[in-house]
N, C-alpha and C positions, 0 to 999 in steps of 0.2 A: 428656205424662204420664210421663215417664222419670223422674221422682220421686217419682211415684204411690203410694202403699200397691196392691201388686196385689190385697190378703184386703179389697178393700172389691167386685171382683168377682169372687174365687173366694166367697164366705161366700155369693153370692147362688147358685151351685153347689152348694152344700151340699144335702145331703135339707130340704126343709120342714119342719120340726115342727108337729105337728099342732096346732091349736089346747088342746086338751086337754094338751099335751104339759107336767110340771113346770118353772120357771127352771132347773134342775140339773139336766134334759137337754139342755133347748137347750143350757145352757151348753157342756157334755160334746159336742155335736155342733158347735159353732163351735169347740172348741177341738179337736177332730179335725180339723175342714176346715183350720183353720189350721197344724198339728203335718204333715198330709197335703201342703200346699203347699211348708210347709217342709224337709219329706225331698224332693219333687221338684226345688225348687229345689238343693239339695247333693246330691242325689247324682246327677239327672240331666246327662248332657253340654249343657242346654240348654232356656233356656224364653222362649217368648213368648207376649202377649198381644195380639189383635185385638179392634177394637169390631165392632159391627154392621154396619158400612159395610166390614168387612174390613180395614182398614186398623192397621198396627200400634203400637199403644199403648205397649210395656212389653217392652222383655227384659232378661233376666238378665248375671250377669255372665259367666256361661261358653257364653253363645251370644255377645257379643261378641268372642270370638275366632273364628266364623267369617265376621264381614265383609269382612276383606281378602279373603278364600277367594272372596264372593260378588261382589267388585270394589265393594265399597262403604267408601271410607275414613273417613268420617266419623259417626257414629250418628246426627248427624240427619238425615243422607240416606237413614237407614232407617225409622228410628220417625217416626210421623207420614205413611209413605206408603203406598201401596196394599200387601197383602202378596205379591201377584200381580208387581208390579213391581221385588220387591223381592227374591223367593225364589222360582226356577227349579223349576216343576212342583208348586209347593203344593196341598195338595187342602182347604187351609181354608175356601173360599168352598163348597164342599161342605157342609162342619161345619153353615156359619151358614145352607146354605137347606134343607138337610134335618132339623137339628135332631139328627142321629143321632153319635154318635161313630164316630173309628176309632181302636180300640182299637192298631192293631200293623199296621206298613204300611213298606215301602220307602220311600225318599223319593232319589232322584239329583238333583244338581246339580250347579253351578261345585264347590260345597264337597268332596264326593265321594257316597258311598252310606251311609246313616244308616237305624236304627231310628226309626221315630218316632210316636209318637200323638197324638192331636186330641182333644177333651175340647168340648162347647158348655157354655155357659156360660149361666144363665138368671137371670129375676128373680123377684119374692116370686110374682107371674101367671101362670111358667110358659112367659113370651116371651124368647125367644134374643136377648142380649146383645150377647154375644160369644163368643171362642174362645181355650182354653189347645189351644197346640203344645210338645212336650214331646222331644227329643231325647233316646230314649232309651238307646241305645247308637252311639256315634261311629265313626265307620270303621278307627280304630284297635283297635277294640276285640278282642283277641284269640280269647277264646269265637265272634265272631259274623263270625269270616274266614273259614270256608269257605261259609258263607252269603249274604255279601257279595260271596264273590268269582264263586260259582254263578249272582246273580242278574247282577252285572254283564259276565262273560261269554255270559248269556241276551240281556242288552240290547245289545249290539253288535252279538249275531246279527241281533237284529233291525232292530236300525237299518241295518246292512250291507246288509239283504233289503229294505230300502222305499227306498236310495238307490239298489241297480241295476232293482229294481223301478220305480221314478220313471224311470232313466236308460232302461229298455228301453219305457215310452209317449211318451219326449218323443224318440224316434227317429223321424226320417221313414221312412215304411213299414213300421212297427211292427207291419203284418198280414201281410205277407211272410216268405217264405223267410228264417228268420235262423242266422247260426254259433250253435252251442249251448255252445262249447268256450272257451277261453283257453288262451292258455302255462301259466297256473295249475294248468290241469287235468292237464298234462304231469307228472305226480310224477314228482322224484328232483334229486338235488344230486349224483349221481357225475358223474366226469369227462365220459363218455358223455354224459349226459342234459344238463350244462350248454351241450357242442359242439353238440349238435342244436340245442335251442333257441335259440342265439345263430346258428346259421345259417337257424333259419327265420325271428326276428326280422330280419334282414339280407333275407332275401327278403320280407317282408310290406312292406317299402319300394319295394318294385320291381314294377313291371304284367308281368314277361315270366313264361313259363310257369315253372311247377315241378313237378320230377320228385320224388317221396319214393318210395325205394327200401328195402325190408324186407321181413322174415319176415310171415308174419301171425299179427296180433296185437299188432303192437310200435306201436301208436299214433299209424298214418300217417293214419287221419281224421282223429284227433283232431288232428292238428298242421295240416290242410289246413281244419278248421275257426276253430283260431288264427292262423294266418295273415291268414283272411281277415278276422278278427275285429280287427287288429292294422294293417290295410294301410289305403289312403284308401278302396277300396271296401266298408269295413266295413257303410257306410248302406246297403250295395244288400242283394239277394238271394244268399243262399247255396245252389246246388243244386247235388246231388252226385246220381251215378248209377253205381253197380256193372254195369261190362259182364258181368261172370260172372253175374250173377242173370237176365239178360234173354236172352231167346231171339234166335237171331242174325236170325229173319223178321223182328223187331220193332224191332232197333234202330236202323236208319234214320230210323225214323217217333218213337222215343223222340228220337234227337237231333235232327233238323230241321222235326220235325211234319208236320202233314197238311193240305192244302189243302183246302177246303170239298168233298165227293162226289168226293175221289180216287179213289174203290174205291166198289162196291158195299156199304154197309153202315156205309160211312164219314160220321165226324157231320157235318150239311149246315154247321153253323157252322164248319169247321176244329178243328184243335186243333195250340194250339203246341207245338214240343219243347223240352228242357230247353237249348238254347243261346238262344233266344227269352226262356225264364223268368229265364234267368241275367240277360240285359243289364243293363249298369251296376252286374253282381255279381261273385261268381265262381264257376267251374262245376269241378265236383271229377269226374273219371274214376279212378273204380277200378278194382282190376285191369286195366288200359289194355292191358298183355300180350295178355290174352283176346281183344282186338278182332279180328273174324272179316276177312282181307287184303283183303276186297272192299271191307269200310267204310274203312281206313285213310284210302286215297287220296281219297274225300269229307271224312272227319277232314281232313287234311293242306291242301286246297283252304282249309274253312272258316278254318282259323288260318291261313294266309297271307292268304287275301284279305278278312277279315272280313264273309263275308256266305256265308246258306245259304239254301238252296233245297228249300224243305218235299215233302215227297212226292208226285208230281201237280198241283206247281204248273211254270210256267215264268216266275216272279218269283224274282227273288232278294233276300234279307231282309237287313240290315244286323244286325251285330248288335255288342255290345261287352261282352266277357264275360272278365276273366283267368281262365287253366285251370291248374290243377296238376292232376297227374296222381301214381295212385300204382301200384305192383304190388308184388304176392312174389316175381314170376317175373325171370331174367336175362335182362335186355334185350337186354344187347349180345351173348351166347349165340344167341337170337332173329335177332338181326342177322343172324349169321354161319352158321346157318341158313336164313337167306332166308324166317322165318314171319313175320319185321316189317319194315316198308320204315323201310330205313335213313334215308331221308330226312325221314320223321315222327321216329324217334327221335334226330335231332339238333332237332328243332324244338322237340320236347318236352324235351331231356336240356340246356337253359338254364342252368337253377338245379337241379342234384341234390342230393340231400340224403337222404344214407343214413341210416335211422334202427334203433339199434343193438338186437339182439334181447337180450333180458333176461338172459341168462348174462355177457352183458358189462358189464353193471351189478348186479351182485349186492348192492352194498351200499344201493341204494335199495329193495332188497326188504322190512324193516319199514316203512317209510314207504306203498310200496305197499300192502302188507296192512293198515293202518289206515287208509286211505284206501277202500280198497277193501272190506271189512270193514266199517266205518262205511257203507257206502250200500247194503251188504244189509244187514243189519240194519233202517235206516230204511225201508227197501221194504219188508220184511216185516212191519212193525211188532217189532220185537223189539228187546232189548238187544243191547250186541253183546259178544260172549264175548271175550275175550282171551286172545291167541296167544302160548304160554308159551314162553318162550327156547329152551329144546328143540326148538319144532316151529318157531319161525322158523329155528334151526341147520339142520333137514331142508329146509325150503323154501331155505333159500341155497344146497342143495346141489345140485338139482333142473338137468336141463336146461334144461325150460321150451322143449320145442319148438314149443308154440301160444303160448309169450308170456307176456302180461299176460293174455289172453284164457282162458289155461289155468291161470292162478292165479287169475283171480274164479273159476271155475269151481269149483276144488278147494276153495277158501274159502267159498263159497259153499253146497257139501256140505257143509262140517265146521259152517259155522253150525248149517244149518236141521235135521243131525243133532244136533246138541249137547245134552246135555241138562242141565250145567250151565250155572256161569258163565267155564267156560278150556277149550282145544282145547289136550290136547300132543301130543309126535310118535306117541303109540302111534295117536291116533286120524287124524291126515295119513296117518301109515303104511298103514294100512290104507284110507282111501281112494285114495292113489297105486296101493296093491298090487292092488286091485279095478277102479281103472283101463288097469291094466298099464304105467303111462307113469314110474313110480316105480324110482328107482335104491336099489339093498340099503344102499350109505352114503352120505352125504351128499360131494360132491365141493368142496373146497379152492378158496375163488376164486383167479383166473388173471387177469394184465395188469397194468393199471391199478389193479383191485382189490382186488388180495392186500396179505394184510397185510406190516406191516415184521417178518418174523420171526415165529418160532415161537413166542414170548413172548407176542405179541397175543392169538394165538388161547387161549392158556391163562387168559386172564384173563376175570372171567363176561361171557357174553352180553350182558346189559343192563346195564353198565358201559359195554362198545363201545359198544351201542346210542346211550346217553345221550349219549358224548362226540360221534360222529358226529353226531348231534341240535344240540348246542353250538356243534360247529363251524360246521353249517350254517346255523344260525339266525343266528351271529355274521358269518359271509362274507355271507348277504343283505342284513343291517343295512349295514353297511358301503358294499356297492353300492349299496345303496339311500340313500346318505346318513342313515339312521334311518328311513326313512318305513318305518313298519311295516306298514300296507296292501299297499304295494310289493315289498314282504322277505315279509309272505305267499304272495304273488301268484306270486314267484318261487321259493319251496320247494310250492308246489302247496298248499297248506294255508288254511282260513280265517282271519281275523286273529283270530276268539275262542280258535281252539287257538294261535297263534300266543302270544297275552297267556297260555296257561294254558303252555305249554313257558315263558315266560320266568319268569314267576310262582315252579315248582317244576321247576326245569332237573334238580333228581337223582329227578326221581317214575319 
């Protein structure tokens, strides 16, 4: 029917005229319906017609420009076939069994993201015919790019969120213990942040211990949950246990459990500790420093011999569990005090891996606060305010004794205080100042981080910003080969902000 007269089934489209109705209205109303076909045909980007069976009858000449788009080279490998089969995510088969139109709709496909409406189509009875689809603004269309581009940065999110969604049920032991974290989640493209991460990559290949060494606050769980996220034990269990938070009577029985009526009051089933739950995982010790000198040498027993001996049992349990280990505290100071046996801190001090406190990476600090900034806000249901070049200048200048930990924090206040839509430094200010942890000016980064000269810095804020941004986005491409999933993954950022930095690189 690709020669069809289509006004022989839009006319049946048309309002009915009523019986009473004069010739010189009908007339007047078929020559509307046909005057209305003919503006949709020129001026919209695109039109086609389905019969009742769905299947496509009739397109125009400026929807054949997007068949190549749809990987259909030929037109009658389109018209004449299902429309379902023929155009990625159509809702025409909707049109034809509910009768209803849709006026104004998204539509993605191979071609890209389109305007488009659906119109049924009926006869003298009042019975669904067919279906006009109508293309009506094309992807190019300038007015309808920031719309276009809002909805297609929506749909990636979501498509991103049902393929690691799908990837984390088709995981064996998918109700267990799992890392919550990636290298992803590690923000920052300075010198700093790229050397850690490519050392704990290097150790997630490896089963022997790991030591991460830091301030707290600088993101030694998180890298002990990448790791293990990253290693061959990823399938297993991830259990992690803070010796600091647990009472020194109890930690025996947290790491090797309890044998069934070891003690009076103790559960007649047993209960395992966390080097049981870890097996065939990995078992994360914090603050490991903390460990009370009594526990050690049980510590030390279980990693060499691979087997533990739960509390009032006299079994020994096999168990197989790589351990990284992390603290604030200096180990080998410890040492040489005699409060840690030397001999565990070399069993432990394997693979160390210093992880650098936030003053030495000052130039990931807007990346951080958007990052960080974006996930309160969502927790709290709220927008999230933007942090105006001014109070990112204060925050670069900042100590940062507690870290990352002590800038969610401060960000965190200036949100949920906020009462517009930007945080500048008067209002940082006065949170630092009421902190007491705030310096009077802002301190000049140092190292690796300072700028080239005096010139840098006099130039605006978010200029830097943007370029650093460029850079980084362009050095992940690169190592990444292009795969931009991967160039996310490695500036810490989702791949939809990813497409919106590439999109509008000077926003």
């Amino acid at each position: 029917m690709t020669g069809a007269d289509p006004m022989t089934a839009t006319r049946a489209d048309a309002p009915r005229p009523a019986a009473a109705l004069p010739t010189d209205a009908q007339s007047i109303l078929e020559l509307a319906a046909r005057s209305m076909f003919d503006l949709f045909d020129s001026a919209s980007d695109g039109m086609l017609l389905v019969d009742r069976e769905a299947r496509v009858v009739w397109i125009n000449d400026h929807y054949r420009r997007y068949l190549p788009a749809l990987g259909i080279e030929r037109e009658e490998d389109f018209v004449g076939h299902p429309v379902s089969a023929v155009v990625q995510n159509t809702q025409m088969h909707k049109v034809l069994e509910t009768g209803q139109p849709i006026l104004m709709d998204l539509l993605t496909n191979r071609a890209g993201t389109f305007v488009v409406s659906r119109i049924p189509l009926r006869d003298d009875a009042g019975a669904v015919i067919g279906a006009l689809g109508i293309v009506l603004f094309g992807q190019a269309h300038a007015n309808l790019q920031p719309l276009i581009a809002k909805f297609s940065l929506l749909q990636r999110d979501l498509d991103e969120a049902r393929q690691e969604l799908a990837a984390q049920r088709s995981q064996p032991g998918a109700g267990m213990r799992q890392s919550k974290y990636t290298f992803a989640s590690f923000v920052g493209t300075s010198a700093a942040a790229v050397e850690v991460k490519r050392q704990s990559r290097r150790a997630a290949q490896s089963s022997s211990p790991v030591l991460l060494l830091g301030e707290t606050g600088t993101g030694k769980e998180l890298l002990a949950h990448a790791i293990h996220a990253s290693s061959g034990r990823s399938g297993g269990p991830f259990v992690g246990v803070n010796i600091a938070a647990v009472p020194e009577t109890l930690l025996e029985a947290e790491f090797f459990g309890v044998a069934p009526g070891a003690y009076t009051g103790a559960d007649r089933r047993g209960r395992d500790g966390k080097f049981k739950l870890a097996d065939g995982g990995t078992l994360f010790l914090d603050e490991i420093g903390d460990m009370p000198a009594g526990l050690q040498a049980k510590l030390l027993r279980a990693l060499q011999e691979g087997e533990i001996e739960p509390l009032g049992s006299n079994r020994l349990v096999p168990f197989d569990a790589r351990v990284i280990a992390a603290t604030s505290r200096d180990l080998a100071a410890l040492v040489r005090e005699g409060r840690f046996r030397e001999d565990l801190y070399y069993r432990l001090n394997v693979l160390p891996i210093r992880v650098p406190p936030l003053r030495e990476r000052r130039s990931d600090i807007p990346a951080l606060v958007e990052v960080l900034g974006e996930g309160i806000a969502q927790r709290n249901g709220m927008l999230q305010p933007e942090v105006l070049p001014d109070a990112l200048a204060l925050l670069a200048g900042q100590e940062w004794r507690g870290n990352i930990r002590e800038l969610r924090n401060v960000l965190e206040q200036a949100t949920l205080g906020c009462e517009g839509s930007t945080v500048d430094a008067a209002q940082l200010a006065q949170i630092l100042q009421d902190s007491g942890l705030g310096q009077v000016a802002p301190a000049l980064p140092q190292g690796e981080d300072a700028f080239d000269g005096a010139s840098e810095l006099l130039r605006p804020l978010p200029e830097q910003i943007a370029q650093l941004e460029r850079r980084a986005i362009a050095a992940a491409l690169q190592a990444s080969g292009g795969n931009k999933q991967a160039a996310a993954r490695q500036l810490g950022i989702s791949r939809a902000t990813l497409y919106e930095r590439l999109e509008n690189p000077d926003r």
